[in-house]
C-alpha positions as CSV (number, residue, x, y, z in Angstrom):
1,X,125.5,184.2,-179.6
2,X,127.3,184.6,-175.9
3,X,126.5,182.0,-173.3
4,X,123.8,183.5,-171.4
5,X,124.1,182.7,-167.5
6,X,120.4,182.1,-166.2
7,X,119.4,184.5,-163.6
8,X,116.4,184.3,-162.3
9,X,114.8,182.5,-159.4
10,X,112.6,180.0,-161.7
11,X,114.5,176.6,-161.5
12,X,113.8,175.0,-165.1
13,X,113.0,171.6,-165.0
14,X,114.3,168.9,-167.3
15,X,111.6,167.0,-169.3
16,X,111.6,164.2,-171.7
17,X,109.2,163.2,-174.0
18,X,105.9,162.0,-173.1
19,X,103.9,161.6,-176.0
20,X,103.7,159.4,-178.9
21,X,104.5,161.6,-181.9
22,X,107.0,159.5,-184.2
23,X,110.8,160.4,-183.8
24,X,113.3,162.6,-186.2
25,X,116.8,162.4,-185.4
26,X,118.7,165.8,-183.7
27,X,122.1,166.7,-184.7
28,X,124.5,168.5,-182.4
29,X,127.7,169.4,-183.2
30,X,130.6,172.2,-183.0
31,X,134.3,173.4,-181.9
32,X,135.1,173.9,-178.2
33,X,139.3,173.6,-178.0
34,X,139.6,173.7,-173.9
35,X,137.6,170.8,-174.2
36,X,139.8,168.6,-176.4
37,X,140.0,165.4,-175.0
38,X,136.8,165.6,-172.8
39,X,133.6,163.6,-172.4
40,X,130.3,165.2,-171.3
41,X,127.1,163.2,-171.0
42,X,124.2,164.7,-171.9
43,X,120.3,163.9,-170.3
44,X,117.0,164.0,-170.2
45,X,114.4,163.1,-167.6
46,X,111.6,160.3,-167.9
47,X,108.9,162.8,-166.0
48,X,109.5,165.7,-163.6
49,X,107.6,163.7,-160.7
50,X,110.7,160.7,-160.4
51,X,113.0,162.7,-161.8
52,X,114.5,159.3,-164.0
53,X,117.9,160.3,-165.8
54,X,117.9,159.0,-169.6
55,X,120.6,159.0,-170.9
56,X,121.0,160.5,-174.8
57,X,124.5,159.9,-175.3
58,X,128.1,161.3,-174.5
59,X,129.8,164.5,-176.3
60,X,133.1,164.0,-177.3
61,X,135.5,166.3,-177.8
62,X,138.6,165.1,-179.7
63,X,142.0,166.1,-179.9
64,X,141.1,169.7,-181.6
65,X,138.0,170.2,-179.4
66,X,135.4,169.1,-182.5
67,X,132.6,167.0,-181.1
68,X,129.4,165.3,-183.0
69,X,126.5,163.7,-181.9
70,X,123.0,162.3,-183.4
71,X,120.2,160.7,-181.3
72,X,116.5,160.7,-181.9
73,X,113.4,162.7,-180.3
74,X,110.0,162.4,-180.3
75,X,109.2,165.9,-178.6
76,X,110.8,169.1,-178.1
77,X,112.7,168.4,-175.3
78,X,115.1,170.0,-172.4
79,X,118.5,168.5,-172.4
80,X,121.0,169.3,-169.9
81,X,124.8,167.9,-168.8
82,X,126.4,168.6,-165.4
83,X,129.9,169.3,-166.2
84,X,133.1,171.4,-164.3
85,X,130.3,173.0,-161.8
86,X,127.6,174.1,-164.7
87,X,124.0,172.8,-165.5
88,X,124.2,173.3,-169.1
89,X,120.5,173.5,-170.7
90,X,119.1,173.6,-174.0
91,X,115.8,172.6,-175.5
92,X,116.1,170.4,-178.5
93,X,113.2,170.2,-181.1
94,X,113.2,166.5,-182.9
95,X,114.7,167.0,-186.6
96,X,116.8,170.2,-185.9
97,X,120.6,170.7,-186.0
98,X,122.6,172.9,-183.5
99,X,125.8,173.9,-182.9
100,X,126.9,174.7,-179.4
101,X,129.0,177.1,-177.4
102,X,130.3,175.7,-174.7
103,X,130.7,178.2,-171.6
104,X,134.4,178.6,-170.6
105,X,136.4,175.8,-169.3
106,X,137.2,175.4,-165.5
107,X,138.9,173.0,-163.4
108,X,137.2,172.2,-160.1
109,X,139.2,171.4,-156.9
110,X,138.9,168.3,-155.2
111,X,137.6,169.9,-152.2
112,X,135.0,172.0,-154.4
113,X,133.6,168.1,-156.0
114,X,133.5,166.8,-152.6
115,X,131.0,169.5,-150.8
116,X,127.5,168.5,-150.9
117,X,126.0,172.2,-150.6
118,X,127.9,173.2,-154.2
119,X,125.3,173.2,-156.9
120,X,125.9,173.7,-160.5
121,X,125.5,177.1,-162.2
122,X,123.0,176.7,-164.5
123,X,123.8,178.0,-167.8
124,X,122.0,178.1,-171.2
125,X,124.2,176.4,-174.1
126,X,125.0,179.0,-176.8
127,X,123.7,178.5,-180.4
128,X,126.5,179.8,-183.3
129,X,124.3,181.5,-185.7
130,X,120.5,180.7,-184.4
131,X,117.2,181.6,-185.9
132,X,115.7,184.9,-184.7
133,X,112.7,182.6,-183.9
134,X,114.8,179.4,-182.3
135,X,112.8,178.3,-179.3
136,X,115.7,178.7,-177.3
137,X,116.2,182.4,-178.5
138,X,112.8,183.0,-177.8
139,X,112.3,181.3,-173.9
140,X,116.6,183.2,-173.7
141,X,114.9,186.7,-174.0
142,X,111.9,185.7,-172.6
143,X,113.7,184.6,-168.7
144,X,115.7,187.6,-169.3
145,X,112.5,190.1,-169.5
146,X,110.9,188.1,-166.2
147,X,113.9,188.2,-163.9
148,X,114.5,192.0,-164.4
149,X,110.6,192.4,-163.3
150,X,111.0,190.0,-160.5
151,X,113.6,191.5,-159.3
152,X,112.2,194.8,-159.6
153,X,108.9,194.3,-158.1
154,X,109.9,191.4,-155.7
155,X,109.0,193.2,-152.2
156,X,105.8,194.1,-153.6
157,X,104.7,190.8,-155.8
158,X,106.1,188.2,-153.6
159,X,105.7,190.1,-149.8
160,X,103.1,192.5,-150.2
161,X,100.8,190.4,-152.9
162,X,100.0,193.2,-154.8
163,X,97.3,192.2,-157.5
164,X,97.7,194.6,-159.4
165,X,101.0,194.7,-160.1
166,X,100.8,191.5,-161.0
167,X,98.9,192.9,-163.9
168,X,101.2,195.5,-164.9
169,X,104.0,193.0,-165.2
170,X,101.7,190.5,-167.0
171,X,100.8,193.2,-169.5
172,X,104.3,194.7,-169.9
173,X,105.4,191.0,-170.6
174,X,102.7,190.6,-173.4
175,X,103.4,193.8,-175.0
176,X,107.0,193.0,-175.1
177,X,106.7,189.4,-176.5
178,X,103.5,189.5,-178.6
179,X,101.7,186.5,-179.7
180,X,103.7,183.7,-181.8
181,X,103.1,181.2,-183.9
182,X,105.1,178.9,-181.8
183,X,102.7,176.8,-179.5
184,X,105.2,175.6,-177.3
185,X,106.8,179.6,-176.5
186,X,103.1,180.6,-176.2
187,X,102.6,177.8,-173.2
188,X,105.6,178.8,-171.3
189,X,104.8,182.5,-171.4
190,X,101.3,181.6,-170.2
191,X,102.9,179.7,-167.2
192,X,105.3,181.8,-166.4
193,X,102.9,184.4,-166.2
194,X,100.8,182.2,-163.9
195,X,103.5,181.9,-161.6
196,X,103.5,185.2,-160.8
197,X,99.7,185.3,-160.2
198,X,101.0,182.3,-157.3
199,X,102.1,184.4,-155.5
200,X,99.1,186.0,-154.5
201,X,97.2,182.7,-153.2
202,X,99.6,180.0,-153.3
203,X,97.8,178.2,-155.9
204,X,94.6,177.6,-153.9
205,X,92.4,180.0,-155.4
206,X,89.6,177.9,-157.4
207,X,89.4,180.2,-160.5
208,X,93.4,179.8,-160.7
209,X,93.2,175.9,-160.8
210,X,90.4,176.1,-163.2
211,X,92.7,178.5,-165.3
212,X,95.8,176.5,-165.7
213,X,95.1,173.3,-164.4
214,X,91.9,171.5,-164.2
215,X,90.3,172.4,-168.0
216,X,93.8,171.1,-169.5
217,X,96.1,168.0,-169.8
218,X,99.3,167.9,-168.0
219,X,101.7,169.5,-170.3
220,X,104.5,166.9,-169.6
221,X,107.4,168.7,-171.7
222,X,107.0,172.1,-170.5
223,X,109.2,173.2,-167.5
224,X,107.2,176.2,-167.5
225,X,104.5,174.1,-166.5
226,X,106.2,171.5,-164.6
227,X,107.6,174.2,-162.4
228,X,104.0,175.8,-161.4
229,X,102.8,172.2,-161.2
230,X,105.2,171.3,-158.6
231,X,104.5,174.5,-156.3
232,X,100.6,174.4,-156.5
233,X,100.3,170.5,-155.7
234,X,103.0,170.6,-153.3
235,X,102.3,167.4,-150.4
236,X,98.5,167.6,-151.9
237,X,97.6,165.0,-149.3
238,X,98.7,166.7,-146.5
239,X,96.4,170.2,-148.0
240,X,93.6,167.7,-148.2
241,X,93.8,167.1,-144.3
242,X,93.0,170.2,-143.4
243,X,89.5,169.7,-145.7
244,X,86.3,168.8,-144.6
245,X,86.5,165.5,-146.2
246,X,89.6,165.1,-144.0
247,X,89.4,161.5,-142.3
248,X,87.9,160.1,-145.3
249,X,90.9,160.8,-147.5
250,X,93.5,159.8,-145.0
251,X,91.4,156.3,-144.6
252,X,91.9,156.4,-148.4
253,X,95.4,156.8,-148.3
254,X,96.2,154.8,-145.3
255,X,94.5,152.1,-146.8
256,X,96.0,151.9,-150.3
257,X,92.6,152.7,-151.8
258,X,93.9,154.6,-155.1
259,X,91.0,153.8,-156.8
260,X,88.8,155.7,-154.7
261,X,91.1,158.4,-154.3
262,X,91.1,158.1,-158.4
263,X,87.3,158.7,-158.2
264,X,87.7,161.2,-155.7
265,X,89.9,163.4,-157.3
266,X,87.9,163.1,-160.8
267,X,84.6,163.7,-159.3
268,X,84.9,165.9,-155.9
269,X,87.9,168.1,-157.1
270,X,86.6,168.2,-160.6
271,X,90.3,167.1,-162.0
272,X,90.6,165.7,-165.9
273,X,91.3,161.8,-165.4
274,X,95.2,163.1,-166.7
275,X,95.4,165.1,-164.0
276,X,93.9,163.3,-161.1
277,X,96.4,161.0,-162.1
278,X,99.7,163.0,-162.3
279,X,98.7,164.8,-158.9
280,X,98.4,161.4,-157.1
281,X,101.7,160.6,-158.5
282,X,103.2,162.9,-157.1
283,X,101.4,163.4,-153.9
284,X,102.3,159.7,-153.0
285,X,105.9,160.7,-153.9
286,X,105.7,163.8,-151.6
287,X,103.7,161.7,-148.6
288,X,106.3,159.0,-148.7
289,X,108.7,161.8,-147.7
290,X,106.6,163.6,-145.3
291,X,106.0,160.7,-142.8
292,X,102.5,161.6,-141.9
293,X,101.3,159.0,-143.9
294,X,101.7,155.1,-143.8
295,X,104.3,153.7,-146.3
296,X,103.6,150.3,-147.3
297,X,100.2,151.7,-148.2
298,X,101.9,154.4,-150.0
299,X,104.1,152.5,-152.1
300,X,101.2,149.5,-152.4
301,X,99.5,152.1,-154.2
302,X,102.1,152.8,-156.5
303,X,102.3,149.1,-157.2
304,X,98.4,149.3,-158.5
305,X,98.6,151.5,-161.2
306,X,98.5,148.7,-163.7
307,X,95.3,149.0,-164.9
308,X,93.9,150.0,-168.2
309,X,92.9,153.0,-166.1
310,X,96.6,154.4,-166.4
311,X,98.5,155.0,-169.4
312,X,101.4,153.4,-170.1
313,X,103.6,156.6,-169.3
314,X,102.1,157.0,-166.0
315,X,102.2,153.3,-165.3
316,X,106.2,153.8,-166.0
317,X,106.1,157.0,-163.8
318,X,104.5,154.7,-160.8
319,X,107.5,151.6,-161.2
320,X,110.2,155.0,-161.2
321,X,108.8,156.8,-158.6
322,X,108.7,153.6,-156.1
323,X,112.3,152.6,-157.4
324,X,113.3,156.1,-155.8
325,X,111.4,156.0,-152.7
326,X,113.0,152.4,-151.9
327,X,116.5,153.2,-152.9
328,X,118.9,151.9,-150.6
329,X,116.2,150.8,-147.9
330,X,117.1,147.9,-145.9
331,X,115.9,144.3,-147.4
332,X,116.9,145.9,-150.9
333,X,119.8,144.7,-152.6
334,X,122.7,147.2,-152.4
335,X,123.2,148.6,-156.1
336,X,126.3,146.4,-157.9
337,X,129.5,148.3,-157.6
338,X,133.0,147.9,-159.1
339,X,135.8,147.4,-156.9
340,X,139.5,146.8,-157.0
341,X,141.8,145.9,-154.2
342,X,145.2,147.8,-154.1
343,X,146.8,145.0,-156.1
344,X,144.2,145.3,-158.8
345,X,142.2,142.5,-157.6
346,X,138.3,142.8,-158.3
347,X,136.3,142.4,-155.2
348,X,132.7,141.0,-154.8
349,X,130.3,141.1,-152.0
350,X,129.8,137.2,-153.5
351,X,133.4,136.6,-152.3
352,X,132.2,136.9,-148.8
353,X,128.7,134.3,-148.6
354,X,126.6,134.3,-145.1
355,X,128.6,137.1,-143.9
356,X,128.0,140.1,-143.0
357,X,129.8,143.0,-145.0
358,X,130.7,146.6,-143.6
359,X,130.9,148.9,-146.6
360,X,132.8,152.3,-145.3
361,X,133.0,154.8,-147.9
362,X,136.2,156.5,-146.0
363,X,139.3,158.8,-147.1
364,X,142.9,158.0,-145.6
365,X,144.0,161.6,-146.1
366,X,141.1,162.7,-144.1
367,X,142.2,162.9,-140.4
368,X,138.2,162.7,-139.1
369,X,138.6,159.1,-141.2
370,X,141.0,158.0,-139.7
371,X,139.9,158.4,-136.4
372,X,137.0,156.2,-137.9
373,X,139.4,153.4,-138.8
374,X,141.7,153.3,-136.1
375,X,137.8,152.5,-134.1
376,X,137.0,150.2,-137.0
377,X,140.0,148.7,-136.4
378,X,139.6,147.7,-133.1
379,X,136.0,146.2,-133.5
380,X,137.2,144.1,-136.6
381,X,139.1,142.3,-133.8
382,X,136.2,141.7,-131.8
383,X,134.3,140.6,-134.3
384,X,137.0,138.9,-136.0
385,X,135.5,136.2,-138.7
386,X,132.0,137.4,-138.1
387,X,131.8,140.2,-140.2
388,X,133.8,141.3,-143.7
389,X,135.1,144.9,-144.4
390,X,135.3,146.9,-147.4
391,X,137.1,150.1,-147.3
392,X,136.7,151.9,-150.3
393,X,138.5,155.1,-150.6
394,X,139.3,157.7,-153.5
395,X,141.7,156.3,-156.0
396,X,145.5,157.8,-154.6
397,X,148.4,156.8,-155.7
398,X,150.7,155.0,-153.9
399,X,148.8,154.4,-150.8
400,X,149.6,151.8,-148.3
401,X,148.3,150.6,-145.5
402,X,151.2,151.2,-143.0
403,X,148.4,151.5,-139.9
404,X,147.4,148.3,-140.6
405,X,143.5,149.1,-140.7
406,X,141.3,146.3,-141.0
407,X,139.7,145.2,-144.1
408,X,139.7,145.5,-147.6
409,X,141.2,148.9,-149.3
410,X,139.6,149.2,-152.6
411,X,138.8,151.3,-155.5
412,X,135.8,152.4,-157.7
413,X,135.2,153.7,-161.3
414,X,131.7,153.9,-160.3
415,X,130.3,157.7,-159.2
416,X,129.4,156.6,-155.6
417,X,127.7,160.0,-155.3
418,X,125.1,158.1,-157.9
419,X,125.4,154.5,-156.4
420,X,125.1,155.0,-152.7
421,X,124.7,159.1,-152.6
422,X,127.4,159.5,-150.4
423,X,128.3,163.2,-150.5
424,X,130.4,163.3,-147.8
425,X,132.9,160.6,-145.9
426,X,133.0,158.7,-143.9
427,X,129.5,157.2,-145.1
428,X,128.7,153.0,-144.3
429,X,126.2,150.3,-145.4
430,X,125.7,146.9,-143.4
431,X,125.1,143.9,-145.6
432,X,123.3,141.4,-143.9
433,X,124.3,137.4,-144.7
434,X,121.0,137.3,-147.1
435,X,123.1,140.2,-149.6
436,X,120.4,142.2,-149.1
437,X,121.1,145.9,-146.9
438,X,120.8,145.3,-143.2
439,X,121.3,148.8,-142.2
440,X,121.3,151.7,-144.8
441,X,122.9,153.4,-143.0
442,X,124.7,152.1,-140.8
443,X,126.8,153.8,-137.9
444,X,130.2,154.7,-138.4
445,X,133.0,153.5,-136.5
446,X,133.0,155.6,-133.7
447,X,128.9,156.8,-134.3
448,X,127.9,153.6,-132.2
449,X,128.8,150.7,-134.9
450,X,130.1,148.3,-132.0
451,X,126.6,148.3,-129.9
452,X,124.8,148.0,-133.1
453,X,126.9,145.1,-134.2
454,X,126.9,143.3,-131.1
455,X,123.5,143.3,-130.8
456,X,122.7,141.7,-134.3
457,X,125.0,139.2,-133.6
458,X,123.6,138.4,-130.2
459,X,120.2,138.1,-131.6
460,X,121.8,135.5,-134.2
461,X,123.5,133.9,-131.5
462,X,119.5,133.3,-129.6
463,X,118.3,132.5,-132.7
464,X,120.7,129.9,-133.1
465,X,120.3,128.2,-129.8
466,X,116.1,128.5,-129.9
467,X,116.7,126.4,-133.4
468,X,119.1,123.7,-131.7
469,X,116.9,123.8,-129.0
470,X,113.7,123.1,-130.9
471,X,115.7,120.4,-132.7
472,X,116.5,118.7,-129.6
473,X,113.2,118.8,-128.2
474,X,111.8,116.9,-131.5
């Protein structure tokens, strides 16, 4: 079977497994010769709502291009690997065997890695010699069918609203993939179809909740499902203002009450408890971001779902979704990075106790850097012995620091776009002289870093003499 490119404006969303069935082992395995010699690490996610990574292992390809791999699954599950500008996908079911196709190798230029508005082409993995009823066969065919509708009848479904030919496309879909005896094809096809009846009402139609939302569970695995989910519960606190019952939910919220909003969800909204509770989830997540609500209260709510009230999955959810939300905030501690000097020296922010540190993600090459460093440059001597300076810059081979720049040059094997999503440069964190993040960001060089800098210190300076000065008074 030929890779099949994805084509269609439904974004699939990774999954992993959220139930408690018992796990069987999957086996992937095959031939891909442009590959020899190459590692590609393939994923899961936790939930759709924090979007965790786990990680299932790597796929090596040795000198011939043969590559093996065996991990376990509970559920059927929707695996994916970012690799050479692709988002390969591929739904694994627990105690299968595949053998992939690997789309055609590429080689992407540094300045095509670098540029934070490239996204991956997402692709569906090829199967050699599938099943006629493989799952990923089936949901293949399936996208194919939609997209040529959608595309056909956009103007009409998605600008005009027309109901009715929402139906015909419903019914030309059901005629052309008749009922299976595979549940989990049978539950995309009835949310993809739902997606499609979205467009008429946005989701806010009573009859359409009842439909596909409020008489069932949360369908964790299912991007089908995750994807509708995601649109029709979109910043759900900030629909709820505009409700009668307005000032009493954003008292709710503002004051951490999730127990009430719990209640109210379940008995006002007439939600299952499963999903009253994956719809405050991710309405916290989505108010956190919005900044009409109050944060502390937001992520103090996150913090009580502990309770028996909560299963242990959503509990998990709750500790991922707050890890995001504070992610490189100032007071947290900056995530642990590797670093080398040019001499191969490793470098710790330890190394440099009650001191401040200036971590500048920068690039020598790059002539807009080094207008930043020649300014860094000249601060450092302001400030000299008051704060500490990493530099760390792409890994080039023979560079030297013939401007004499201030600060350490150093190198990483860690993927800063992960650590400190820095997507472009320059890009700079303060540390403050506790080790946690000061300033996150902080100004660059020549983006105001001196005033900033000077008045931190000065306020450490009247902090110091108030102390002294309460000292001498006693």
């Amino acid at each position: 079977m030929s890779i099949k490119i994805l084509k269609t404006a439904f974004v699939i969303i990774c999954l992993s497994v959220a139930g408690v069935a018992l796990s069987a082992p999957v086996k992937i395995s095959g031939k891909a010769a442009e590959y020899a010699h190459n590692s590609i690490e393939l994923n899961i996610y936790h939930d759709f709502i924090s979007e965790e990574t786990i990680r299932l292992g790597d796929i090596r390809f040795n000198a011939e291009g043969f590559f093996e791999i065996e991990f376990d699954l509970t559920e059927i599950s929707l695996c994916f690997a970012d690799f050479d500008g692709y988002h390969g996908m591929i739904y694994l079911e627990p105690g299968k065997s595949y053998q992939l196709l690997f789309p055609p190798k590429r080689k992407l230029t540094e300045a095509q890695k670098r540029n934070p508005f490239t996204k991956p082409e997402p692709v569906w993995f090829g199967i050699s010699k599938p099943a006629n009823n493989d799952l990923n066969i089936l949901i293949q065919q399936f996208e194919m069918a939609y997209s040529k509708y959608e595309n056909e009848y956009f103007d009409q479904i998605f600008v005009n609203q027309s109901g009715s030919l929402v139906d015909t496309v419903k019914q030309k879909l059901s005629r052309e993939f008749p009922k299976t005896s595979n549940s989990f094809f049978e539950s995309h096809k009835l949310y993809r179809k739902a997606n499609l009846e979205f467009a008429l009402h946005q989701g806010k139609s009573t009859t359409f909740t009842e439909s596909y939302f409020r008489n069932t569970k949360p369908v964790y695995n299912l991007g089908a499902y995750s994807n509708l989910f995601n649109q029709v519960f979109l910043n759900y606190f900030s629909f709820l203002e505009n409700t009668t019952h307005h000032t009493v939910i954003k008292n709710m919220i503002n004051t951490a009450k999730l127990q009430l909003l719990d209640e109210y969800f379940q008995k006002e909204l007439n939600f299952n408890k499963e999903l009253a509770h994956w719809v405050l989830l991710k309405s916290i997540k989505d108010a956190y971001y919005s900044g009409n609500f109050n944060k502390a209260a937001l992520l103090k709510m996150l913090d009580q779902v502990k309770t028996l009230e909560w299963s242990s999955y959503e509990q998990k959810t709750a500790l991922l979704i707050r890890k995001k939300l504070t992610y490189l905030t100032s007071g947290t501690l900056p995530p642990s990075i590797s670093l080398k000097d040019l001499t191969g020296k490793t470098v710790r922010f330890s190394d440099f106790p009650n001191t401040y540190i200036y971590l500048h993600f920068t690039d020598p090459k790059n002539s807009v850097c080094r207008q930043h460093l020649d300014a860094l440059k000249t601060i450092a001597g302001r400030y000299k012995g008051k704060i500490a300076i990493i530099n760390v810059i792409p890994e080039q081979a023979n560079f030297k620091n013939t401007a004499e720049w201030a600060g350490i040059f150093a190198t990483t094997g860690n993927n800063i776009k992960e650590t400190y999503k820095v997507k472009t440069v320059p890009n700079s964190f303060l540390i403050g002289k506790d080790g946690k993040l000061l300033l996150s960001p902080a100004p660059n060089p020549i983006d105001g870093l001196d005033r900033q800098l000077g008045q931190i210190l000065k306020s450490d300076h009247l902090k110091e003499f108030q102390k002294q000065g309460g000292q001498n008074v006693r």
